[in-house]
Predicted model as a PDB file, atoms N, CA, C, CB and O in Angstrom, pLDDT in the B-factor column:
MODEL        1                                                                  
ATOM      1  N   UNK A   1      22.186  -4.270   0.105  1.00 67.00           N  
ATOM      2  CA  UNK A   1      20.986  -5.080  -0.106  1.00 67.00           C  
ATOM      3  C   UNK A   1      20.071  -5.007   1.113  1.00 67.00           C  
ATOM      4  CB  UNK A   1      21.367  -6.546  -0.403  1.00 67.00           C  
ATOM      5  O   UNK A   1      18.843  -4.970   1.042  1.00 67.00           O  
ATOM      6  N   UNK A   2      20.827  -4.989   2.304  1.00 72.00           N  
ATOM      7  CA  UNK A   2      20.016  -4.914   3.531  1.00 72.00           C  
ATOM      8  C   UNK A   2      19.018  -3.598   3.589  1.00 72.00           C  
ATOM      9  CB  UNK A   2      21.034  -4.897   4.774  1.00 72.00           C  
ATOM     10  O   UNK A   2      17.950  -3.702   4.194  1.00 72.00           O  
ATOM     11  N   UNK A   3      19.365  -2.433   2.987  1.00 72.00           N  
ATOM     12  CA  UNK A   3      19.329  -1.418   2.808  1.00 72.00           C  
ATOM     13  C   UNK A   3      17.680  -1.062   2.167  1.00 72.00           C  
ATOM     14  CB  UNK A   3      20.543  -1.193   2.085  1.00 72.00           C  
ATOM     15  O   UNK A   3      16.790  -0.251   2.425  1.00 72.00           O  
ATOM     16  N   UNK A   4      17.894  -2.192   1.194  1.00 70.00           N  
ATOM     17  CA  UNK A   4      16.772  -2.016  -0.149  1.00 70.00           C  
ATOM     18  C   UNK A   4      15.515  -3.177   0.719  1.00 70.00           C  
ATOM     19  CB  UNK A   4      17.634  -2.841  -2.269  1.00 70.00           C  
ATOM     20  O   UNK A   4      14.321  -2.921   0.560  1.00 70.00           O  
ATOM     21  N   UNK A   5      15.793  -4.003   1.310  1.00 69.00           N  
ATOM     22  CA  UNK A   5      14.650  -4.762   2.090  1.00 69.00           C  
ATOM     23  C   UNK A   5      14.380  -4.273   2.631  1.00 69.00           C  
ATOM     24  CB  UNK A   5      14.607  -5.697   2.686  1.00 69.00           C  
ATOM     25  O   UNK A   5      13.155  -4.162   2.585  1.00 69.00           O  
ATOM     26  N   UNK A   6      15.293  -3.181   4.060  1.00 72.00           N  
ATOM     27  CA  UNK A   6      14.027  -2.730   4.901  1.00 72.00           C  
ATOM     28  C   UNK A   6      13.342  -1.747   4.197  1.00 72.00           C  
ATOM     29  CB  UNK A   6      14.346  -2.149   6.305  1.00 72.00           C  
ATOM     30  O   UNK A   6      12.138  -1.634   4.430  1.00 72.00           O  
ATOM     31  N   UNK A   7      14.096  -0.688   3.022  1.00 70.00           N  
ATOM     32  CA  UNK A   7      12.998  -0.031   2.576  1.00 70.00           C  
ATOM     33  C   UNK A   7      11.771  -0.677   2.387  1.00 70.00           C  
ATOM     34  CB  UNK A   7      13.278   0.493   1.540  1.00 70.00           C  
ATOM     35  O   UNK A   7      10.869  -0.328   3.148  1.00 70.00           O  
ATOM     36  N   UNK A   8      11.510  -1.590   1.503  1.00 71.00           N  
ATOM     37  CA  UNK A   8      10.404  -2.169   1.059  1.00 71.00           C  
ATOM     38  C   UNK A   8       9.764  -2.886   2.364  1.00 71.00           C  
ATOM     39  CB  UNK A   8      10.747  -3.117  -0.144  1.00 71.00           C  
ATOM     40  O   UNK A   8       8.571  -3.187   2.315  1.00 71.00           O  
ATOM     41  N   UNK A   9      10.413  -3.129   3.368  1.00 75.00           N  
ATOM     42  CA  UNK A   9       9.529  -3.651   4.524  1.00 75.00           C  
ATOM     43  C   UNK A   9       8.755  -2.123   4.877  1.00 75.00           C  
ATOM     44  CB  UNK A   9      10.582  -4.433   6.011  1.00 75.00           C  
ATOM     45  O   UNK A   9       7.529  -2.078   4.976  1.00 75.00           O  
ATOM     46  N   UNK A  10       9.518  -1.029   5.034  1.00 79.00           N  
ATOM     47  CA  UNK A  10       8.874  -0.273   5.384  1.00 79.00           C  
ATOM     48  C   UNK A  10       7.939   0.745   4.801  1.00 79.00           C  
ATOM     49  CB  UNK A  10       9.478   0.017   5.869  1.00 79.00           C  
ATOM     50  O   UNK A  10       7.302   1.674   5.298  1.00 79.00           O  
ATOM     51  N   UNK A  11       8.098   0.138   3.242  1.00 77.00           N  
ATOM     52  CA  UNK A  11       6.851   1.043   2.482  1.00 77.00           C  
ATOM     53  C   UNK A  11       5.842   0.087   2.444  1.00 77.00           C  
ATOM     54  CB  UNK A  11       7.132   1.654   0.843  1.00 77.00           C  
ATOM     55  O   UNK A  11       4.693   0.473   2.656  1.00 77.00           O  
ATOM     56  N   UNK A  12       6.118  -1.436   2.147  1.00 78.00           N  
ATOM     57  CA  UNK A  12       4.890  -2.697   2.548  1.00 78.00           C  
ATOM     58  C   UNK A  12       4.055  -2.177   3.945  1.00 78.00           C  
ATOM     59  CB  UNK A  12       5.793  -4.500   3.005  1.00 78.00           C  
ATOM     60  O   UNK A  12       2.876  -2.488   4.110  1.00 78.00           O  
ATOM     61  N   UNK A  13       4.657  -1.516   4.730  1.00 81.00           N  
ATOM     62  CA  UNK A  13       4.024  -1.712   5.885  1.00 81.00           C  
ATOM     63  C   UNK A  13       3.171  -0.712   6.056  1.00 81.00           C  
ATOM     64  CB  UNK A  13       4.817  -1.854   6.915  1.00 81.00           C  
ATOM     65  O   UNK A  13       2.228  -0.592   6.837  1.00 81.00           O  
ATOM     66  N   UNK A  14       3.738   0.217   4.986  1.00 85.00           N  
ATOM     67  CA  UNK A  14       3.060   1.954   4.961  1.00 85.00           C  
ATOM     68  C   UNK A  14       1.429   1.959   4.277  1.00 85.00           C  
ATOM     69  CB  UNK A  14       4.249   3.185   3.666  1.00 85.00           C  
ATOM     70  O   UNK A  14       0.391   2.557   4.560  1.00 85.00           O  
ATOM     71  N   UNK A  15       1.869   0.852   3.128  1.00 84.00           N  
ATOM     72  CA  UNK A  15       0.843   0.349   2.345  1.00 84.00           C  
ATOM     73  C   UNK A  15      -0.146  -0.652   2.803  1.00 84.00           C  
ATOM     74  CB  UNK A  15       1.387  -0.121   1.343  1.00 84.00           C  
ATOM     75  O   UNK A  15      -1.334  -0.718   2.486  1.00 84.00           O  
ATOM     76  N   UNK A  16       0.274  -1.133   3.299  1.00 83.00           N  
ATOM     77  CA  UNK A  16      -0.958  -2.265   4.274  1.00 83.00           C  
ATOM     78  C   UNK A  16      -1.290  -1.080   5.125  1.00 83.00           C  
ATOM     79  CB  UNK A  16      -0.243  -3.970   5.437  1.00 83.00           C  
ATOM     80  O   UNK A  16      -2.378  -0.617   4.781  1.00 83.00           O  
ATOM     81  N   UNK A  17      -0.699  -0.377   6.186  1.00 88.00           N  
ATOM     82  CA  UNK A  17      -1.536   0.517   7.127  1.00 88.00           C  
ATOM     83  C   UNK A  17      -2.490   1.091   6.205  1.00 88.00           C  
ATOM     84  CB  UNK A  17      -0.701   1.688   7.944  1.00 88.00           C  
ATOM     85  O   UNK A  17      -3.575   0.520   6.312  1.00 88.00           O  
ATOM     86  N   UNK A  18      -2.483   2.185   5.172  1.00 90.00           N  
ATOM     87  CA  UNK A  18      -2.938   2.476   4.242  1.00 90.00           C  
ATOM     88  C   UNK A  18      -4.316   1.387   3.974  1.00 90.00           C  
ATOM     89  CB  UNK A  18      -1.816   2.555   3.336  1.00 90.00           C  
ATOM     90  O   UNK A  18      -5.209   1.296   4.817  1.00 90.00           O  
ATOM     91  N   UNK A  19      -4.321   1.089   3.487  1.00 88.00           N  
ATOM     92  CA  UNK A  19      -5.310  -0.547   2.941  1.00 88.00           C  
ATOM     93  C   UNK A  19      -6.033  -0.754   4.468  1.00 88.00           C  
ATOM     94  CB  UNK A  19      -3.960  -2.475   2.375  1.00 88.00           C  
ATOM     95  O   UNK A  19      -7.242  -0.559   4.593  1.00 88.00           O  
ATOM     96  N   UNK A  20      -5.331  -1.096   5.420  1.00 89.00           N  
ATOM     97  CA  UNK A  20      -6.735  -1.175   6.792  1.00 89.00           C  
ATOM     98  C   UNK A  20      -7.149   0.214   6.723  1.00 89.00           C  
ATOM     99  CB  UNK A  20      -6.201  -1.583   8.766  1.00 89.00           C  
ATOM    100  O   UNK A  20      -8.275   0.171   6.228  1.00 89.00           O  
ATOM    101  N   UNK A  21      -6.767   1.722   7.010  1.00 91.00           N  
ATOM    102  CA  UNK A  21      -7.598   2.447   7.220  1.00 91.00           C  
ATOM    103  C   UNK A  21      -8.570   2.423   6.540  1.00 91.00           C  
ATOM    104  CB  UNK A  21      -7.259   3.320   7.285  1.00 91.00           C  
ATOM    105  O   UNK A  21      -9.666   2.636   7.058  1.00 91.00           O  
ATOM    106  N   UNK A  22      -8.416   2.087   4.817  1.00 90.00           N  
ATOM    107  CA  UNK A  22      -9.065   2.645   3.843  1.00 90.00           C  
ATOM    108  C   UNK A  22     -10.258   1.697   3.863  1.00 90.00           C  
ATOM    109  CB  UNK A  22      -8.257   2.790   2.532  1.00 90.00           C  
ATOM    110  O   UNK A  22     -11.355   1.912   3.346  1.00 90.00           O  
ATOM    111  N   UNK A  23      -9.860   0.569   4.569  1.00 90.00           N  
ATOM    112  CA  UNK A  23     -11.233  -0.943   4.806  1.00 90.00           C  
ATOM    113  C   UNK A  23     -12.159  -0.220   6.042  1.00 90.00           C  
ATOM    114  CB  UNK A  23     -10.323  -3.055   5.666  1.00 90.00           C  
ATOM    115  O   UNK A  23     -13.381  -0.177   5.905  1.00 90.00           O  
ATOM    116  N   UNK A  24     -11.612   0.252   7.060  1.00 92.00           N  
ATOM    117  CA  UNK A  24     -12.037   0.528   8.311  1.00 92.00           C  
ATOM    118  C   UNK A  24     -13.126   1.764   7.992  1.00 92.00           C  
ATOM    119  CB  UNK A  24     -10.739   0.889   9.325  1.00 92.00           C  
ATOM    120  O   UNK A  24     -14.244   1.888   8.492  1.00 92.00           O  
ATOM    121  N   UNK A  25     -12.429   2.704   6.944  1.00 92.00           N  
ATOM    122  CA  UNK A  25     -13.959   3.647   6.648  1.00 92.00           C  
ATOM    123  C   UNK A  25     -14.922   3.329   5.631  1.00 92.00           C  
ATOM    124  CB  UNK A  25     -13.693   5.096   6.217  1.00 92.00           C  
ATOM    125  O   UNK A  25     -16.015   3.822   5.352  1.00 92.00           O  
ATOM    126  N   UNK A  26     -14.037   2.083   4.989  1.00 90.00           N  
ATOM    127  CA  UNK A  26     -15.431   1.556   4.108  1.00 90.00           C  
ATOM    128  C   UNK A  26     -16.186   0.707   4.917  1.00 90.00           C  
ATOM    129  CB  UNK A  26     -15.132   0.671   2.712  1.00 90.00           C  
ATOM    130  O   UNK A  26     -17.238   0.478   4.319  1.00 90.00           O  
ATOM    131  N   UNK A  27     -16.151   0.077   6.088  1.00 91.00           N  
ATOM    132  CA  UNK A  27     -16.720  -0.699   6.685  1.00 91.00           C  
ATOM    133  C   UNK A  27     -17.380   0.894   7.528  1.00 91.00           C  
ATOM    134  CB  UNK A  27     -15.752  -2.051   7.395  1.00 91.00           C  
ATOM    135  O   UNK A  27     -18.524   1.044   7.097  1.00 91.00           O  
ATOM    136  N   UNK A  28     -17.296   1.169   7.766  1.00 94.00           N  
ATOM    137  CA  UNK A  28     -17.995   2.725   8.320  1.00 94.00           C  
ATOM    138  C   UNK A  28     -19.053   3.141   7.455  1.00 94.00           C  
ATOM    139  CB  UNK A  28     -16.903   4.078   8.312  1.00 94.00           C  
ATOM    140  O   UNK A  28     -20.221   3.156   7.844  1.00 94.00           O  
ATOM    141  N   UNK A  29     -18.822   3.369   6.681  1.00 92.00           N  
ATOM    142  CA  UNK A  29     -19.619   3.710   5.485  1.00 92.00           C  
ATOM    143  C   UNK A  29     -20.824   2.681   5.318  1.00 92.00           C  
ATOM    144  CB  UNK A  29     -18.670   3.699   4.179  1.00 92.00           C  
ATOM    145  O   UNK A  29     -22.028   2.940   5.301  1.00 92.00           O  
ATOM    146  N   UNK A  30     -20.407   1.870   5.240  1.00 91.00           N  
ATOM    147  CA  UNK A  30     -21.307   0.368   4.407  1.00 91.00           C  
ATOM    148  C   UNK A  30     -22.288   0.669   5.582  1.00 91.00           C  
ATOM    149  CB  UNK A  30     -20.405  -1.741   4.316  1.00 91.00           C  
ATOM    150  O   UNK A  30     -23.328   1.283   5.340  1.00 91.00           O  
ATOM    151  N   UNK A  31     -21.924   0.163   7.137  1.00 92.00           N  
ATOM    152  CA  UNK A  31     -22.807   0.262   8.212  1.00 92.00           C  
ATOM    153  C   UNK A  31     -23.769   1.360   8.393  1.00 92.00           C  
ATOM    154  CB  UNK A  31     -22.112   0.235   9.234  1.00 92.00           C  
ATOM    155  O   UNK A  31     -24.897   1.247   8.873  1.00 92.00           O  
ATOM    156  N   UNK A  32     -23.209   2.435   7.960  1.00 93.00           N  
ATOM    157  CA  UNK A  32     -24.414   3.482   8.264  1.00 93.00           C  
ATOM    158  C   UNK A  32     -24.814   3.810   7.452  1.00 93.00           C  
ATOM    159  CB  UNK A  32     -24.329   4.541   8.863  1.00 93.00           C  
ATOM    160  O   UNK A  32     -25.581   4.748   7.667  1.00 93.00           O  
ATOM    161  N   UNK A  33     -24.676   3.378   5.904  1.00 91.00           N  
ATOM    162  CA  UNK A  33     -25.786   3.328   5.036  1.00 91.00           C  
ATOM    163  C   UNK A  33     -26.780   1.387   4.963  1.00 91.00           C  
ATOM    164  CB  UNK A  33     -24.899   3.895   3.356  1.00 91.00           C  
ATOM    165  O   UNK A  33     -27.921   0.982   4.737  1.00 91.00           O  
ATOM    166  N   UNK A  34     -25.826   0.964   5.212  1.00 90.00           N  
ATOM    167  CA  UNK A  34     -26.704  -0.470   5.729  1.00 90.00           C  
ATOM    168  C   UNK A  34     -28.251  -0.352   6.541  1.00 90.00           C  
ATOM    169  CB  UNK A  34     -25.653  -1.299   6.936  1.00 90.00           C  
ATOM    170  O   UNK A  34     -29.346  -0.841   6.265  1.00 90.00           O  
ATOM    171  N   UNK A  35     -27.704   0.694   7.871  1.00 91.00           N  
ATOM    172  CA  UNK A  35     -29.029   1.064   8.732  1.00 91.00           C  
ATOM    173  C   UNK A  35     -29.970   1.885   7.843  1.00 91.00           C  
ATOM    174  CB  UNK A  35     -28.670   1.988  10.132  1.00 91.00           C  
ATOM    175  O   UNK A  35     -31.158   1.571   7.916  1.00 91.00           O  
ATOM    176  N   UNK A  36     -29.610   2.966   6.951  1.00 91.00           N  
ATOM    177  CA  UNK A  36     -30.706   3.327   6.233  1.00 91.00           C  
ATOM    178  C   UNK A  36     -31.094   2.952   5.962  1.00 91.00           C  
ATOM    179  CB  UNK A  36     -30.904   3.746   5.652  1.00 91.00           C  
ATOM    180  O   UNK A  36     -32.224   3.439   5.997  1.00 91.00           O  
ATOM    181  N   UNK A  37     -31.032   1.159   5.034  1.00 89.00           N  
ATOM    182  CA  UNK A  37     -31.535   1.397   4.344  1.00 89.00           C  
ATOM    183  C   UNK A  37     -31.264   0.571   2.670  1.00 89.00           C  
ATOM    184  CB  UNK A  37     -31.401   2.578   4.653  1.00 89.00           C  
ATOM    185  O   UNK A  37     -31.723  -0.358   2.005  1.00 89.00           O  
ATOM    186  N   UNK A  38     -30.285   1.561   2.599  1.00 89.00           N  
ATOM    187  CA  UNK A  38     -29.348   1.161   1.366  1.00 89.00           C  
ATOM    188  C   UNK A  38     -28.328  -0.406   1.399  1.00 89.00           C  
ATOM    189  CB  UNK A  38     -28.233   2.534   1.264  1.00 89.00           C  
ATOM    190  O   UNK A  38     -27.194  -0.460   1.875  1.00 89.00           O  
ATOM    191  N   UNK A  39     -29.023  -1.497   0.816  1.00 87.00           N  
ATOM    192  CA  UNK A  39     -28.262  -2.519   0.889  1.00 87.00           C  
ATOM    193  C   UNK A  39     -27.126  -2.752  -0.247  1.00 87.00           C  
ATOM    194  CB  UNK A  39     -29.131  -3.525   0.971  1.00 87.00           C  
ATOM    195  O   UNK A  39     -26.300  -3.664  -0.207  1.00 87.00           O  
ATOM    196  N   UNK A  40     -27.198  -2.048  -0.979  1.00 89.00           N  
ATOM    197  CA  UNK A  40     -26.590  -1.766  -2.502  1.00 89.00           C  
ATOM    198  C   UNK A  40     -25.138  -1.866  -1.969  1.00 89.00           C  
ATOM    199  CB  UNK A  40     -27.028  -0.074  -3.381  1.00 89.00           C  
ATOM    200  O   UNK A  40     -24.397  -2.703  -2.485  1.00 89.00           O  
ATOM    201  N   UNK A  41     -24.764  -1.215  -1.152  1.00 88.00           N  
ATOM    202  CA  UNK A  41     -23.523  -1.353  -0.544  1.00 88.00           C  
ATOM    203  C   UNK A  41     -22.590  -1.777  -0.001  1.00 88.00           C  
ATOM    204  CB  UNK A  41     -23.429  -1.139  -0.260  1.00 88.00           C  
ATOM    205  O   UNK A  41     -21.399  -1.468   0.038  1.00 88.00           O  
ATOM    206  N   UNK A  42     -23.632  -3.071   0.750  1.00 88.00           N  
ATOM    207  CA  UNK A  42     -22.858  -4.180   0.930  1.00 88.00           C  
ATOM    208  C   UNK A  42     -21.882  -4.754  -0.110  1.00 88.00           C  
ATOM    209  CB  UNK A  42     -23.679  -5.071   1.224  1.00 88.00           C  
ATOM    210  O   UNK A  42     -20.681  -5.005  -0.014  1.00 88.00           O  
ATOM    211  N   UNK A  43     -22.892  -4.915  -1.309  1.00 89.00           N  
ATOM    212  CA  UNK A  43     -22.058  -5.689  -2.032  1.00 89.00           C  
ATOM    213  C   UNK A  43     -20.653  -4.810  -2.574  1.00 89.00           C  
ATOM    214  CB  UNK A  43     -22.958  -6.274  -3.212  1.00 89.00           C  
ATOM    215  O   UNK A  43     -19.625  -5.481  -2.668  1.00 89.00           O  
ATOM    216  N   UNK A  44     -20.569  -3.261  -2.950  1.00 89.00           N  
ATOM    217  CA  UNK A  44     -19.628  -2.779  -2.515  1.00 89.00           C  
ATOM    218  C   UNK A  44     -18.222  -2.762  -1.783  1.00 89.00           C  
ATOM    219  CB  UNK A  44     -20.054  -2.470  -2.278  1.00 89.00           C  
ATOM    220  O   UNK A  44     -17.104  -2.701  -2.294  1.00 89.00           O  
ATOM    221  N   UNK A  45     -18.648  -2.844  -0.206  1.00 91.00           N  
ATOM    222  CA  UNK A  45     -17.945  -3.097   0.314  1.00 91.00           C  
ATOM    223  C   UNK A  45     -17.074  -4.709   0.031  1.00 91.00           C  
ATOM    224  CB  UNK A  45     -18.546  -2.749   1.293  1.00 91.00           C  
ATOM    225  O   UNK A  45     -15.874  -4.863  -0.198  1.00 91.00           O  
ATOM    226  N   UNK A  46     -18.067  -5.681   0.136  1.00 91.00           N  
ATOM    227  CA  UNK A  46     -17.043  -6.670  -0.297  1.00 91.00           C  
ATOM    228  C   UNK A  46     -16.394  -6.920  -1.690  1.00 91.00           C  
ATOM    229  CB  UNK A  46     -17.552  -7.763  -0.014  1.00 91.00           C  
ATOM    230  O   UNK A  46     -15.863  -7.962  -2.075  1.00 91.00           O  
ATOM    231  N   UNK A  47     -16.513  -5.996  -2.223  1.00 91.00           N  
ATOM    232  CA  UNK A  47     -15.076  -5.660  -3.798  1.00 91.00           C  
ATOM    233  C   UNK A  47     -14.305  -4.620  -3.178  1.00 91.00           C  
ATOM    234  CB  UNK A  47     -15.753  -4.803  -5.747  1.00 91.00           C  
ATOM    235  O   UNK A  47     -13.112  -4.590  -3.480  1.00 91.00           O  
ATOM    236  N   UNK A  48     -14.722  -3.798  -2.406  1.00 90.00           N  
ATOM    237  CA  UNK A  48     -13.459  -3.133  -1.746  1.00 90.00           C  
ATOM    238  C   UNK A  48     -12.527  -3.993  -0.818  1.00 90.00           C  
ATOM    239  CB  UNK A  48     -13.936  -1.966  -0.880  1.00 90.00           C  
ATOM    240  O   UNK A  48     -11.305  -3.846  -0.791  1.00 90.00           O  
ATOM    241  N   UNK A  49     -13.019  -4.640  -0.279  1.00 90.00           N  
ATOM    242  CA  UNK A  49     -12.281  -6.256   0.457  1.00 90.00           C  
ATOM    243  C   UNK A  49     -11.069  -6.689  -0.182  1.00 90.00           C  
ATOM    244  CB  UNK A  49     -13.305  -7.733   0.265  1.00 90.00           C  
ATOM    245  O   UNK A  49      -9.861  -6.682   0.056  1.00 90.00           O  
ATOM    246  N   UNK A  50     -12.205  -7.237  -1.484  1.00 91.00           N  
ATOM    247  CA  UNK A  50     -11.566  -7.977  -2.506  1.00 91.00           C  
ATOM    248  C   UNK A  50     -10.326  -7.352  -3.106  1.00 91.00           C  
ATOM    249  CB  UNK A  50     -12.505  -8.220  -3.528  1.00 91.00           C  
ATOM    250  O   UNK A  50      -9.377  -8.100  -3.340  1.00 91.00           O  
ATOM    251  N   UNK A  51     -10.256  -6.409  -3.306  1.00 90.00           N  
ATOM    252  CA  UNK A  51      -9.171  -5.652  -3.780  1.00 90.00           C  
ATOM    253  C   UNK A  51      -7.991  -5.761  -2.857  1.00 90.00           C  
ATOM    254  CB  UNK A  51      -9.571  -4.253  -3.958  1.00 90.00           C  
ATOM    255  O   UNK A  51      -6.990  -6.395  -3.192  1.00 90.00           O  
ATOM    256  N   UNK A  52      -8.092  -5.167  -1.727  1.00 88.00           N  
ATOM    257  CA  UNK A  52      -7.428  -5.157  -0.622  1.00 88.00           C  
ATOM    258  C   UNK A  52      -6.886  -6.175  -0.438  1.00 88.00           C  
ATOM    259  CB  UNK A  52      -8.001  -4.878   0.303  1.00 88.00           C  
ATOM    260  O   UNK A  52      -5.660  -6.096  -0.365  1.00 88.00           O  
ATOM    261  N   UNK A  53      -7.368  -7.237  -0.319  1.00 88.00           N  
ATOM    262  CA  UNK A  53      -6.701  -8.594  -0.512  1.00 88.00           C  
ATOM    263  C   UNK A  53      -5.794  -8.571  -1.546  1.00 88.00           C  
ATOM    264  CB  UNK A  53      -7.634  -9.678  -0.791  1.00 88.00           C  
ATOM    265  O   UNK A  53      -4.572  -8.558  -1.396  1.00 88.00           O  
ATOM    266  N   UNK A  54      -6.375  -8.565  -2.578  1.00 89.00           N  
ATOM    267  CA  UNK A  54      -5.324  -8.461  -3.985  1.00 89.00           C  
ATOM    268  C   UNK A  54      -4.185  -7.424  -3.238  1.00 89.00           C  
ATOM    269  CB  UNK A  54      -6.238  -7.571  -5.754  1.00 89.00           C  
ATOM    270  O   UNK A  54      -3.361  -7.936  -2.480  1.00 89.00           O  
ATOM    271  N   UNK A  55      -4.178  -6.618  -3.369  1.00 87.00           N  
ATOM    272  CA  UNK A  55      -3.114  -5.656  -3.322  1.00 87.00           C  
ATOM    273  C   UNK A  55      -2.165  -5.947  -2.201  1.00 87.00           C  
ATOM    274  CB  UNK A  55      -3.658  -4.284  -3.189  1.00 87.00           C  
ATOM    275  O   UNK A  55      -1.045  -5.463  -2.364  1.00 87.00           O  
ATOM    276  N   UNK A  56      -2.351  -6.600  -1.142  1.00 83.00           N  
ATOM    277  CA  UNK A  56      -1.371  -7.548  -0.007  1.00 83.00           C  
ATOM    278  C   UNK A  56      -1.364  -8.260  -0.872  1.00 83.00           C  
ATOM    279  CB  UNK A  56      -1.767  -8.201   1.509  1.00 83.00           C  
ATOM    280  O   UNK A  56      -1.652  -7.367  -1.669  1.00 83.00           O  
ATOM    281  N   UNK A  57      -1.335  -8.618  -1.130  1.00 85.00           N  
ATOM    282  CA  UNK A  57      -1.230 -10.331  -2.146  1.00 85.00           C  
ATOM    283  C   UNK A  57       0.120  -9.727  -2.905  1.00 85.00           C  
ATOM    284  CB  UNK A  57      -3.016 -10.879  -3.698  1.00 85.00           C  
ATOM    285  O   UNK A  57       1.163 -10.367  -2.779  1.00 85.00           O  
ATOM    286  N   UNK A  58       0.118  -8.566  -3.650  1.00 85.00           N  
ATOM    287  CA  UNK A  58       1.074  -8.259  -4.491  1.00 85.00           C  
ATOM    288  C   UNK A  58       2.158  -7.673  -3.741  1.00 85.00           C  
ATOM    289  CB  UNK A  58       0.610  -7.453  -5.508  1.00 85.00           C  
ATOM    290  O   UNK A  58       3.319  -7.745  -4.144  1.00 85.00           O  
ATOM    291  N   UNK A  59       1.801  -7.038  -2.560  1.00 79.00           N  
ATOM    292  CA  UNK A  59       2.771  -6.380  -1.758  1.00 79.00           C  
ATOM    293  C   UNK A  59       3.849  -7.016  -1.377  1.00 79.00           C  
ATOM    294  CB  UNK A  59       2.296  -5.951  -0.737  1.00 79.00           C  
ATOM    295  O   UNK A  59       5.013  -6.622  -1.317  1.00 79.00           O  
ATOM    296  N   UNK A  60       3.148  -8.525  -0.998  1.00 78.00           N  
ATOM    297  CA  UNK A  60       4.187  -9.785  -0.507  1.00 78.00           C  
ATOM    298  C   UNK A  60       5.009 -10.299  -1.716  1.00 78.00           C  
ATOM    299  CB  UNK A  60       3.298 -11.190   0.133  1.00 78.00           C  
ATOM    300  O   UNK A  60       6.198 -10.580  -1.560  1.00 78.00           O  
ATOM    301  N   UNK A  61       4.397 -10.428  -2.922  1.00 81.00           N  
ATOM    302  CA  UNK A  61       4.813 -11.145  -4.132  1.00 81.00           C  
ATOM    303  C   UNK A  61       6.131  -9.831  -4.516  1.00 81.00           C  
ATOM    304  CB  UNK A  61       3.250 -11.426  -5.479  1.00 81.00           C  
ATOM    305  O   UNK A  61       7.110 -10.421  -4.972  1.00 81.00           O  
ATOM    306  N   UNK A  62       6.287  -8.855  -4.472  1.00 74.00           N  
ATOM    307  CA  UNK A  62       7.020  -7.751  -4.629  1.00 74.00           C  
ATOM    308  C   UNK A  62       8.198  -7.514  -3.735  1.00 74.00           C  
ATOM    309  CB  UNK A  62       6.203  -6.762  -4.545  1.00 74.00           C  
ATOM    310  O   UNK A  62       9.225  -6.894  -4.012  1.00 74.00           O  
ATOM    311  N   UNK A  63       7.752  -8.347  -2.175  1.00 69.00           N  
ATOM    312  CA  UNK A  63       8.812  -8.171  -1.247  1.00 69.00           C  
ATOM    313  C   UNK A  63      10.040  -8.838  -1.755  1.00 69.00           C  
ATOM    314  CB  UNK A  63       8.442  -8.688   0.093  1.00 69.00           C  
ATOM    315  O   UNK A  63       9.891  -9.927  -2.310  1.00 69.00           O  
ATOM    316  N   UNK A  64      11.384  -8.271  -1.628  1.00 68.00           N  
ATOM    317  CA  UNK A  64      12.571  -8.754  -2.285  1.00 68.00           C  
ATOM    318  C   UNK A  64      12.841  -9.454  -1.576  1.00 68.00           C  
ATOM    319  CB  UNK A  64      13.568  -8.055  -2.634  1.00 68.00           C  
ATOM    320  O   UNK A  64      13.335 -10.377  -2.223  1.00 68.00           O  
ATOM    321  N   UNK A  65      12.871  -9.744  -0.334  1.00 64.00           N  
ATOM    322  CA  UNK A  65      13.321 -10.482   1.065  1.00 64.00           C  
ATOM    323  C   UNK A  65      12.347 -12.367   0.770  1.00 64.00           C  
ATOM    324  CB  UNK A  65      12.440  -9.165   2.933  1.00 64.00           C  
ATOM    325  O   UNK A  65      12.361 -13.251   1.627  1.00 64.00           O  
ATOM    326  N   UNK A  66      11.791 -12.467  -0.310  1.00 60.00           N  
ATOM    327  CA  UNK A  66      11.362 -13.497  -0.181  1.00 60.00           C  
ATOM    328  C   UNK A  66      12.747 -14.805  -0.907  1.00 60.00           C  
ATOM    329  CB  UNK A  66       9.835 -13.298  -0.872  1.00 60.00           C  
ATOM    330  O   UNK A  66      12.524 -16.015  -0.885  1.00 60.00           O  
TER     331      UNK A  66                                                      
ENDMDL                                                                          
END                                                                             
């Protein structure tokens, strides 16, 4: 059993790293089309947020160790 938690600690953790990079170039993105210009994107970015949240949200709800 110990076995099967840290897996999942260590794919949770693979998956959250995952999820910040994937925020960190949408927040990249948003900003340098923000300066153009293009505000359309903002709102974008915060449903890419939103998701991200969700998906930790489930990562934890999934952890067996709870």
């Amino acid at each position: 059993m110990k076995q099967v938690i840290a897996l999942f600690g260590v794919a949770g953790a693979v998956t959250s790293l995952t999820i910040v990079l994937i925020l960190v170039d949408a927040l990249q993105i948003t900003l340098n089309e923000a300066a153009a210009g293009n505000i359309e994107v903002v709102g974008q970015f915060i449903i890419v947020c939103l998701a991200a949240v969700i998906a930790i949200e489930l990562l934890t709800l999934a952890n067996p160790a709870r």
